[in-house]
C-alpha positions in Angstrom: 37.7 -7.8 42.4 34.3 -7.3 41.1 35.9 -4.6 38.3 38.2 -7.6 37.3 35.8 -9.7 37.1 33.5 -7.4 34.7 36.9 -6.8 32.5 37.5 -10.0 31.7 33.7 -10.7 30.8 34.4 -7.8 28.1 37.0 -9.7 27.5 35.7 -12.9 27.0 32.5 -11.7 24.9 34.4 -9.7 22.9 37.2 -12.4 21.3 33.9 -14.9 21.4 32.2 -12.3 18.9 35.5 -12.3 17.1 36.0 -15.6 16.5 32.0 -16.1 15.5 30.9 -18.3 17.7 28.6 -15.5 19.7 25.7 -15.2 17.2 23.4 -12.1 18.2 19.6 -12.5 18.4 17.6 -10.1 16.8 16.3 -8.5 20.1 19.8 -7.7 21.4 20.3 -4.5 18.8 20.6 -5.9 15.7 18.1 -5.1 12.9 17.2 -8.1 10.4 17.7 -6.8 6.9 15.2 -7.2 4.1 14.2 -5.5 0.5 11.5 -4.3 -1.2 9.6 -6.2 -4.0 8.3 -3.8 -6.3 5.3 -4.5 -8.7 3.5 -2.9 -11.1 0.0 -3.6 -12.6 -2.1 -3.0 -15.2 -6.3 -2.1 -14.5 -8.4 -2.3 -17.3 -11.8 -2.1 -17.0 -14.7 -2.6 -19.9 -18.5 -2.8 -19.5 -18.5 -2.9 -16.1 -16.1 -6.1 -16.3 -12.1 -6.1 -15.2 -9.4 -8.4 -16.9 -8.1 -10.8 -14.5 -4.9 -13.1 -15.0 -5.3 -16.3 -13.4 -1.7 -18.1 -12.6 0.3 -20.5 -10.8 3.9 -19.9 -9.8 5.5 -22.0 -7.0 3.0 -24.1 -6.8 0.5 -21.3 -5.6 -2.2 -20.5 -7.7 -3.3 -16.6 -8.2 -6.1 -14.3 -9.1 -4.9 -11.2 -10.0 -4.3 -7.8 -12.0 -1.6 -8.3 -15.4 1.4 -7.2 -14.1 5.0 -8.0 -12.6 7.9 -6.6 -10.6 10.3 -4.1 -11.6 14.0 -4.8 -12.6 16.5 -3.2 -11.4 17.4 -0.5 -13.8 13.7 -0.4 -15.3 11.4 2.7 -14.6 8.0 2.2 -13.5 6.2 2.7 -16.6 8.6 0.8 -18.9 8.0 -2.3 -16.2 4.1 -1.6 -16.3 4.9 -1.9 -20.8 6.9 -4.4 -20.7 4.8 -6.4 -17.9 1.1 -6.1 -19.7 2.8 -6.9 -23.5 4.7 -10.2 -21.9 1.8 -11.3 -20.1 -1.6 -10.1 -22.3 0.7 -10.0 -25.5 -1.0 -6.0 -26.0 0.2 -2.8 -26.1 -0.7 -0.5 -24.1 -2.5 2.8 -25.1 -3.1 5.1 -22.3 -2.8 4.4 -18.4 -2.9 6.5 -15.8 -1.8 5.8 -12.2 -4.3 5.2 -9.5 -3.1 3.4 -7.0 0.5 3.1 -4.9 0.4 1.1 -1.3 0.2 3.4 1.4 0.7 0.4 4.5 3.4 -2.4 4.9 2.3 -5.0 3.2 4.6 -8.4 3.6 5.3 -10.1 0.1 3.3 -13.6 0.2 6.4 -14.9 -1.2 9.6 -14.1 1.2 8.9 -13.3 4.8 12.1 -10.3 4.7 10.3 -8.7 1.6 8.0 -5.5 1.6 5.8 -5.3 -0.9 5.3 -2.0 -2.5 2.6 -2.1 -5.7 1.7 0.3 -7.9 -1.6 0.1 -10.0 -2.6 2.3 -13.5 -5.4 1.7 -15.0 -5.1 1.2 -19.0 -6.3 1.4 -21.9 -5.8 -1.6 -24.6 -7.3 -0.6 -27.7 -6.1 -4.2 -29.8 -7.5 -6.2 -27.2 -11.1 -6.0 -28.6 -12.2 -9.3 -27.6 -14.7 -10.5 -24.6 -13.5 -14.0 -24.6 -11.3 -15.8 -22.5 -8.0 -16.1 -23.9 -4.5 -18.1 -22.9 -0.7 -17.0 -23.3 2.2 -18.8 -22.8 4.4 -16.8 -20.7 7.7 -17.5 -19.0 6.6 -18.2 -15.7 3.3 -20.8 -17.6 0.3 -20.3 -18.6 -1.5 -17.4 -17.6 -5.3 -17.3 -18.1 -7.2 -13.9 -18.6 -10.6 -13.8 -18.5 -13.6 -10.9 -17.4 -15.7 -10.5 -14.5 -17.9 -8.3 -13.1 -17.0 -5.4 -10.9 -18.9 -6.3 -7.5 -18.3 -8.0 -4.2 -17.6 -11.4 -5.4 -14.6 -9.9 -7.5 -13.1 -8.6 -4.7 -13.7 -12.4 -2.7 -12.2 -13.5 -6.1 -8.5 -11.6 -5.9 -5.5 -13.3 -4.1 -3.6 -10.5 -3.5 -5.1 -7.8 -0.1 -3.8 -5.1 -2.5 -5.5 -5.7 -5.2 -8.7 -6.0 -3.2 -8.5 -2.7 -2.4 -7.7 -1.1 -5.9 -10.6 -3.5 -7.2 -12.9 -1.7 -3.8 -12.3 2.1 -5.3 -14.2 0.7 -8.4 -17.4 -0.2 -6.6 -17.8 2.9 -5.0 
C-alpha cells in the first residue's frame, strides 16, 4: 500500500511540474542563472594627480575611472579605445594593463550580474590640460576633473574595485 501510495506521489508531482504549476525554489537543485558585466577602464595618472569621471546614470551618482563595458563582439582593448575617446573625447597613446578582478564582485547595478573589471593605465598625450573639463556623452554629462593620489581619493571612488586599483598607487 505504502509503494502505491509513493507511485502516485511521483505521479502527481510529476504532471504538476508538467503542467507549471510546481515552481522549484532555488534550494531544491536548481541554480539561478546570471552573466557577467564586463568593464574596462582607463588609469591615467599626472603629477601625482589621477583623472576621475564624475557621473550619474539611474539616478546614481558615480566617482570613478573613464571607462565602460564591453560589447559583445568587441575585444578588450578596442572597448578600453572606444570607451576613453567617447567619454574623455582623447585618444589614447600607450596603456598597459594593471589590473583584472581577482574576487566576485556583484555589479551595483543587477543583483544576477558579476562584475569582472579590467584596469590599464594610459597615456593621453592631447589631453595637456589641468583643468576641469565637461563632455556630453550618451549616457549625460560626465565631469572629469584631478585629484591627488592619497587616502581621501580612495574615500572619494564609488566603485570597491576601483579603490583597490587606486590603493596599488599609494604604495
Amino acid at each position: 500500500m505504502f509503494k502505491q501510495i509513493q507511485n502516485y506521489f511521483v505521479l502527481f508531482t510529476v504532471f504538476i511540474e508538467f503542467c507549471g504549476i510546481f515552481k522549484k525554489h532555488k534550494n531544491m537543485g536548481t541554480k539561478q542563472k546570471g552573466g557577467f558585466n564586463i568593464r574596462i577602464y582607463g588609469v591615467l595618472k599626472r603629477n601625482n594627480q589621477f583623472l576621475l569621471c564624475a557621473e550619474e546614470r539611474l539616478g546614481f551618482k558615480m566617482i570613478k575611472f573613464p571607462g565602460g563595458g564591453l560589447k559583445f563582439g568587441e575585444g578588450i582593448v578596442d572597448c578600453l579605445q572606444r570607451e576613453w575617446f567617447e567619454e574623455t573625447g582623447y585618444e589614447i597613446d600607450k596603456f598597459n594593463h594593471i589590473y583584472t578582478t581577482e574576487h566576485f564582485q556583484l555589479s551595483a547595478f543587477s543583483n544576477r550580474h558579476q562584475l569582472i573589471s579590467i584596469y590599464y593605465q594610459v597615456e593621453c598625450s592631447s589631453l595637456n590640460h589641468n583643468y576641469p573639463f565637461e563632455i556630453n556623452a550618451e549616457e549625460g554629462l560626465l565631469k572629469f576633473y584631478w585629484q591627488e593620489i592619497d587616502e581621501m581619493l580612495v574615500e572619494d571612488l564609488t566603485f570597491p574595485i576601483d579603490k583597490i586599483v587606486a590603493k596599488m598607487f599609494l604604495k
